[in-house]
MIMARRO-688071 format. One line per field, with one value per residue (C-alpha): x, y, z; residue number from 1. Coordinates in nm, 3 decimals. Layout:
<dodos>
xx (X,...);
yy (Y,...);
zz (Z,...);
pos (NUM,...);
</dodos>
This chain:
<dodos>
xx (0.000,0.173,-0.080,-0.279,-0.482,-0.582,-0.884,-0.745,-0.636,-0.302,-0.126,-0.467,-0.544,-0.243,-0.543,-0.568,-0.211,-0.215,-0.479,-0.341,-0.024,-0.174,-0.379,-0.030,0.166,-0.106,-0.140,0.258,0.114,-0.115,0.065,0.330,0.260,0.485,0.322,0.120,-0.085,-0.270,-0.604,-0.690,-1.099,-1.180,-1.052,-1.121,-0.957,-0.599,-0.656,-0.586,-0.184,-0.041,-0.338,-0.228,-0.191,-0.528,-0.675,-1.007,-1.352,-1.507,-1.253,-1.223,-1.591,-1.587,-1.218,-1.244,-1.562,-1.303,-1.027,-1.246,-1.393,-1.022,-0.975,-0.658,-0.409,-0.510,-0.514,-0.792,-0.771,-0.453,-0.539,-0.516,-0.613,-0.882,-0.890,-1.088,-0.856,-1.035,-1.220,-1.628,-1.785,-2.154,-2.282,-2.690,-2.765,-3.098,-3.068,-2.723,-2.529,-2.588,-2.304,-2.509,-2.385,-1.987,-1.748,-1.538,-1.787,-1.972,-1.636,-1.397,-1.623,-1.939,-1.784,-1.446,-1.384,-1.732,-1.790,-1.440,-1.383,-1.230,-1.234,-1.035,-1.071,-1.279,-1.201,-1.363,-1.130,-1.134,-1.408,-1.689,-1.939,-1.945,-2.280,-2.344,-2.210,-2.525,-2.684,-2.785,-2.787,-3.148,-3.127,-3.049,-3.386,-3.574,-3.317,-3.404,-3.110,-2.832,-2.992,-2.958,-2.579,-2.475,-2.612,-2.444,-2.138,-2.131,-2.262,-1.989,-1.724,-1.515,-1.489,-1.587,-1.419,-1.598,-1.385,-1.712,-2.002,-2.269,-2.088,-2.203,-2.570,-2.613,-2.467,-2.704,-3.009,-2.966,-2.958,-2.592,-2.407,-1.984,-1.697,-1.546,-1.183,-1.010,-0.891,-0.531,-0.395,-0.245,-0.018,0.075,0.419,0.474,0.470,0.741,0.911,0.898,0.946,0.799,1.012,1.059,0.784,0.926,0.570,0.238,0.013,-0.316,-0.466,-0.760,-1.067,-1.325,-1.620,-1.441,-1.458,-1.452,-1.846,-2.159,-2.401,-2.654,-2.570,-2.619,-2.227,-2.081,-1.800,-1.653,-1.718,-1.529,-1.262,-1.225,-1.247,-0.922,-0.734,-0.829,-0.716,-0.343,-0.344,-0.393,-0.215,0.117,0.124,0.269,0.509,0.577,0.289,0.256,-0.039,0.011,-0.116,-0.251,-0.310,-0.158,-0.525,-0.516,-0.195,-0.328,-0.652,-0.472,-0.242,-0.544,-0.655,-0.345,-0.090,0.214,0.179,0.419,0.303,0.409,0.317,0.449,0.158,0.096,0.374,0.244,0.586,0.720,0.423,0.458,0.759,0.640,0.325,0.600,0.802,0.473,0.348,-0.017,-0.265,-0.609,-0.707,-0.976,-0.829,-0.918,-0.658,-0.386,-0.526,-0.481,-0.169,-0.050,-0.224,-0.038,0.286,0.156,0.067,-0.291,-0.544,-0.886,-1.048,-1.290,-1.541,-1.838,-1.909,-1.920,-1.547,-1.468,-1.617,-1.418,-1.155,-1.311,-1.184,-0.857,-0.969,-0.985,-1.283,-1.429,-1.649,-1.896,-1.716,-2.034,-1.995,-1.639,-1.626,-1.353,-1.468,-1.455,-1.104,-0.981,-1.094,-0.940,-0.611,-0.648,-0.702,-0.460,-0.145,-0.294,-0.242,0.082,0.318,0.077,-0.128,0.152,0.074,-0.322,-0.265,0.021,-0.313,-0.525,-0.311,-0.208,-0.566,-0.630,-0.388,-0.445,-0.836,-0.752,-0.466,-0.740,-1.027,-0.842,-0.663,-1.013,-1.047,-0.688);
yy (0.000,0.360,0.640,0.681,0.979,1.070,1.314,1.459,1.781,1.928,2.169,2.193,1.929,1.701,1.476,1.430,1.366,1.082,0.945,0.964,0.808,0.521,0.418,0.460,0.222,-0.032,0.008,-0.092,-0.467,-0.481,-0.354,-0.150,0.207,0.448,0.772,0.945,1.260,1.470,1.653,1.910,1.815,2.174,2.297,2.067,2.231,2.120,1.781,2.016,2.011,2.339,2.486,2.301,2.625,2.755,2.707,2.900,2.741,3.000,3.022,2.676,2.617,2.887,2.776,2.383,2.356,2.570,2.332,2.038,2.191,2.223,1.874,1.989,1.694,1.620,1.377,1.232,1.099,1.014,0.799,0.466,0.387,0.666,0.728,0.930,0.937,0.903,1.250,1.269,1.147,1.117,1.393,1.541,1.822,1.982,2.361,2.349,2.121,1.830,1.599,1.553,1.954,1.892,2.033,1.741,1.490,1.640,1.789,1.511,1.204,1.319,1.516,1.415,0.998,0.797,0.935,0.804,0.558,0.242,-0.015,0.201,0.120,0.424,0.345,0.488,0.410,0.546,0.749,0.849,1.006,1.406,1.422,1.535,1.362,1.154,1.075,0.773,0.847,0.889,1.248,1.090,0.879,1.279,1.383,1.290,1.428,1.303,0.936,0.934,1.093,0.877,0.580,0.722,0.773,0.410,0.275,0.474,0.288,-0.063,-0.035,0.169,0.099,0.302,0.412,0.415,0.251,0.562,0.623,0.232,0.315,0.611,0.443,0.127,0.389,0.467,0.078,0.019,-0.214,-0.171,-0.280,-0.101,-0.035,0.151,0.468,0.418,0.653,0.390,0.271,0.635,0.546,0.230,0.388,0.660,0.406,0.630,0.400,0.475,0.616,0.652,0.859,1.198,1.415,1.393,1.529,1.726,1.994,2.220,2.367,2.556,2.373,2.040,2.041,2.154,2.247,2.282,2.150,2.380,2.131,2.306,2.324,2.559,2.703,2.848,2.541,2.353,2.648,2.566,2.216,2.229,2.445,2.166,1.885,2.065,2.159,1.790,1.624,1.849,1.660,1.339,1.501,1.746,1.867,1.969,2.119,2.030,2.261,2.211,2.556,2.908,2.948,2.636,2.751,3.085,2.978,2.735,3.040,3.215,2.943,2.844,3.113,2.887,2.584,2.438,2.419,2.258,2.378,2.312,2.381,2.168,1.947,1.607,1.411,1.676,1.588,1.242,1.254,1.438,1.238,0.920,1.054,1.100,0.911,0.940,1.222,1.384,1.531,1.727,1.661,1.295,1.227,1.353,1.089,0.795,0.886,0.847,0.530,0.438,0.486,0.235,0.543,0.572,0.878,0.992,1.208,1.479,1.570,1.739,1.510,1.183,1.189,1.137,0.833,0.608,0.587,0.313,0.094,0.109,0.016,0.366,0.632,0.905,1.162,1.381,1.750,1.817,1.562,1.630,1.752,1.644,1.317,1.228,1.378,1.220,0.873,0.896,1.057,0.714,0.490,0.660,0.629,0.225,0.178,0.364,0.104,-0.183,-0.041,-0.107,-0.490,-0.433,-0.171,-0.377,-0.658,-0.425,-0.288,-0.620,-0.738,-0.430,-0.433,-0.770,-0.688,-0.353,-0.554,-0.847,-0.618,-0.394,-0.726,-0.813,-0.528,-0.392);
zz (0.000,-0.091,0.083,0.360,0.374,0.749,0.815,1.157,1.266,1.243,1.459,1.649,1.920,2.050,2.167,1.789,1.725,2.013,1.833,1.490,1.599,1.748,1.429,1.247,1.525,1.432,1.081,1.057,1.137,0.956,0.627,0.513,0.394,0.231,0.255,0.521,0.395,0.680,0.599,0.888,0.878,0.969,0.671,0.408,0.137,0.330,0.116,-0.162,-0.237,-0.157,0.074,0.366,0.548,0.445,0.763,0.755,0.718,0.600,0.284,0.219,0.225,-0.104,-0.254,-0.219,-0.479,-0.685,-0.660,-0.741,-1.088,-1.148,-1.078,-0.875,-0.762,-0.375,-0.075,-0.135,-0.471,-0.440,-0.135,-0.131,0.211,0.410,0.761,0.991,1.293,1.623,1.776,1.854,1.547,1.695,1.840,1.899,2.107,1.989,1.957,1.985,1.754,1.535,1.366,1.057,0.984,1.055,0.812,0.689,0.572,0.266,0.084,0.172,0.167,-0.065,-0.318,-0.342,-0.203,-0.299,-0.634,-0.727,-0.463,-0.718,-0.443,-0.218,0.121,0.444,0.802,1.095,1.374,1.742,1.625,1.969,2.112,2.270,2.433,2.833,3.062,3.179,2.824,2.670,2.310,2.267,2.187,1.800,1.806,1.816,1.503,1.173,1.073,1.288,1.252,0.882,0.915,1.135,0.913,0.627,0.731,0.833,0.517,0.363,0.572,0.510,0.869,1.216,1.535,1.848,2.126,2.345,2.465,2.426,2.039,2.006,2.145,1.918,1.626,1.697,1.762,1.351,1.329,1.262,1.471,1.571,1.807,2.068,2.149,2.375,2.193,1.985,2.126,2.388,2.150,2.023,2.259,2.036,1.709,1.855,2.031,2.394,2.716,3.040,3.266,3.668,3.808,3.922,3.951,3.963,3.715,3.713,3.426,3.466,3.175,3.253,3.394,3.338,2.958,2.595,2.622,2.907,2.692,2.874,3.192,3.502,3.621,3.889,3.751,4.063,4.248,3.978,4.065,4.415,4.376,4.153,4.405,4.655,4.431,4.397,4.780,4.836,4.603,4.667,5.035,4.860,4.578,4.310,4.097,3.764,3.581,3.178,3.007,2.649,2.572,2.646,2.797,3.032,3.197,3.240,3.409,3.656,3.751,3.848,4.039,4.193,4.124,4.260,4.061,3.854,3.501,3.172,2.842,2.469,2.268,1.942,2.030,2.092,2.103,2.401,2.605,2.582,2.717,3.000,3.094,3.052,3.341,3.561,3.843,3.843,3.746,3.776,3.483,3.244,2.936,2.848,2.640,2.895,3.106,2.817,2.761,3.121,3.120,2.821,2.980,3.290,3.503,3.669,3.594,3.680,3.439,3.617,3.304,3.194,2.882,2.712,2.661,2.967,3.001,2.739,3.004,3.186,2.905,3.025,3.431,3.505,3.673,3.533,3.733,3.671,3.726,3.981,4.163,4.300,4.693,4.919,5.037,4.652,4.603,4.856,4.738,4.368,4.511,4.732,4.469,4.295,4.552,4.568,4.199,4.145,4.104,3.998,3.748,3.448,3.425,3.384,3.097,2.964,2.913,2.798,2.521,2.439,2.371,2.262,1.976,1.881,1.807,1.585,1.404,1.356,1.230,1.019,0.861,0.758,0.537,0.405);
pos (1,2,3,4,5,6,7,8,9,10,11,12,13,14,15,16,17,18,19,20,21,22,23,24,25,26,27,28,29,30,31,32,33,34,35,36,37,38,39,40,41,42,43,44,45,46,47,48,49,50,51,52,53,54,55,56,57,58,59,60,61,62,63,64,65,66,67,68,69,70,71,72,73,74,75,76,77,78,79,80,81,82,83,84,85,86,87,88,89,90,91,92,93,94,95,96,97,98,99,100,101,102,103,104,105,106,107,108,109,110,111,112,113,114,115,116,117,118,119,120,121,122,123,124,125,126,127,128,129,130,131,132,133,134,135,136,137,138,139,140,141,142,143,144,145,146,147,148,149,150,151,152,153,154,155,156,157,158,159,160,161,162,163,164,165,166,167,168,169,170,171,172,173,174,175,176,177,178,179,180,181,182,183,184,185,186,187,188,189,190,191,192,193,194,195,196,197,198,199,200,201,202,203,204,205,206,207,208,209,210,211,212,213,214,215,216,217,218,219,220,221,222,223,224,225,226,227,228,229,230,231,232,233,234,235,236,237,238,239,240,241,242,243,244,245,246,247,248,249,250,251,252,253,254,255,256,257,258,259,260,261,262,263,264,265,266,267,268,269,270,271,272,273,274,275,276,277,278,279,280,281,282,283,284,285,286,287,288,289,290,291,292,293,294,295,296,297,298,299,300,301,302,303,304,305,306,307,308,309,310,311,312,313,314,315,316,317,318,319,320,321,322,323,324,325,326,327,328,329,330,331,332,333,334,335,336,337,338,339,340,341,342,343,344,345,346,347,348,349,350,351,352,353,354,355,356,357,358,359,360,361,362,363,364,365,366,367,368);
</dodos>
């Protein structure tokens, strides 16, 4: 196989890149590629060659029909393996958004890859869910529109992998039916060849209200605030702590929150914060993908969210909780569970990657 085209982002998320890198460090056994060509999905018109820096939706949404009356040379047609890499691929919130009207979808996949697809091969892989935190997926059953997407986009596949349960629910709510796997990015470390190392700090990183989005969920920001200044004040009584920071805009909230903690920030530089979260002992963590990658590395996390996301981490033998339910008694408990699982933790993600791996390598076999 020469080249894989991956619908991602780029330079944008380093969530995504985890992801990305994962689906490449299994891909190499399943078969060998020569090429890798990113598409950043919100701005379609990056699959054009030459526009990868033309990163505005608003301008590619008027210049990509252009490039595709000129026929110009691009990632997609020159694909010979399509991926959509991983981030929330199922989503329904009535009034507020609706994945049937995402960006990526109707340039890249309507327009441009199924009226030429010659036998080419569309994965969906680590793709989930980014609803509240409590729902069940029935918000889709109300949505016309989001049922027939999300049907669609499945018909349109070779193969979808789910990275959680509720993304399986909604999917099987439009009467489709898939597997789910704990996210790739636990094998993002494989594909870069990055070790685990001693554990020298413990991590923790802070959004606003727990997460990307509310949702119109009733969530008390300043509680969520104070909560997070507990969490450091506590945690600091067994070791160094580090907030890792994603964003110039995380580190500057958790300075106002807790103006003497440490804080670690590279932005859009996924390999540097591997190597960070590889050195870590444990963590407790907004950013879901921070706390995959710790687990990755053999180090235990609990992810404090506001949506969906957060939940896919109890496939690796890990908590999530609800962002309002956090008060001391509850902090105390994870940073408990936590100090229990510190040093034993590595064997039961070394089984779950293992397994893990072997079921991606299986599936995509089946189809490439």
């Amino acid at each position: 196989m020469k080249t894989a085209s991956i619908i991602t982002t780029v330079r944008h998320n380093i969530g995504d890149d985890f992801v990305r890198e994962g689906i490449l460090s299994v891909l190499r056994d399943v078969a060998p590629i020569q090429q890798i060509e990113l598409i950043h999905k919100h701005s379609p018109v990056t699959a054009v060659y030459g526009q990868e820096n033309l990163r505005n939706l608003r301008i590619s949404r008027v210049s990509d029909p252009v490039f595709r009356v000129m026929r110009s040379k691009n990632r997609i047609t020159d694909a010979d393996l399509l991926i959509q890499s991983g981030a929330p691929v199922y989503w329904c919130h009535p009034n507020l958004a609706h994945c049937a009207n995402n960006e990526w979808f109707d340039p890249l996949i309507k327009k441009r890859f199924l009226p030429d697809r010659r036998g080419r091969k569309f994965l969906n892989i680590a793709g989930g869910s980014c609803q509240t935190y409590h729902s069940n997926g029935i918000e889709v059953e109300t949505c016309l529109k989001c049922k027939a997407y999300i049907a669609e986009f499945f018909d349109a596949c070779d193969l979808t992998l789910l990275r959680d349960d509720l993304a399986k629910k909604m999917l099987n709510i439009a009467g489709r039916d898939a597997d789910v796997l704990p996210c790739t990015s636990i094998f993002a470390r494989d594909y870069l060849n990055i070790a685990p190392k001693k554990g020298e700090y413990i991590v923790v990183n802070f959004m606003e209200n727990g997460g990307h989005y509310t949702f119109s969920q009733n969530i008390d920001a300043y509680k969520w605030r104070k909560n997070f200044a507990l969490i450091v004040q506590k945690l600091q009584r067994h070791g160094r702590v580090i907030a890792a920071c994603h964003t110039s805009s995380e580190e500057k909230l958790a300075k106002e929150i807790v103006p003497d903690v440490e804080t670690y920030i590279v932005p859009n530089e996924h390999v540097a914060f591997m190597n960070f979260y590889a050195a870590a002992r444990f963590a407790i963590v907004n950013r879901v993908h921070a706390g995959f990658m710790m687990a990755s590395f053999g180090k235990p996390a609990a992810v404090i969210g506001n949506d969906s996301r957060a939940l896919m981490i109890k496939n690796l033998n890990l908590l999530p909780h609800y962002v309002e339910d956090v008060d001391g008694a509850l902090i105390d408990i994870m940073i408990d569970d936590l100090l229990a699982r510190e040093h034993t933790y590595r064997d039961e993600v070394e089984e779950v990657r293992s397994k893990a791996r072997s079921a991606y390598v299986e599936k995509i076999s089946t189809v490439i």
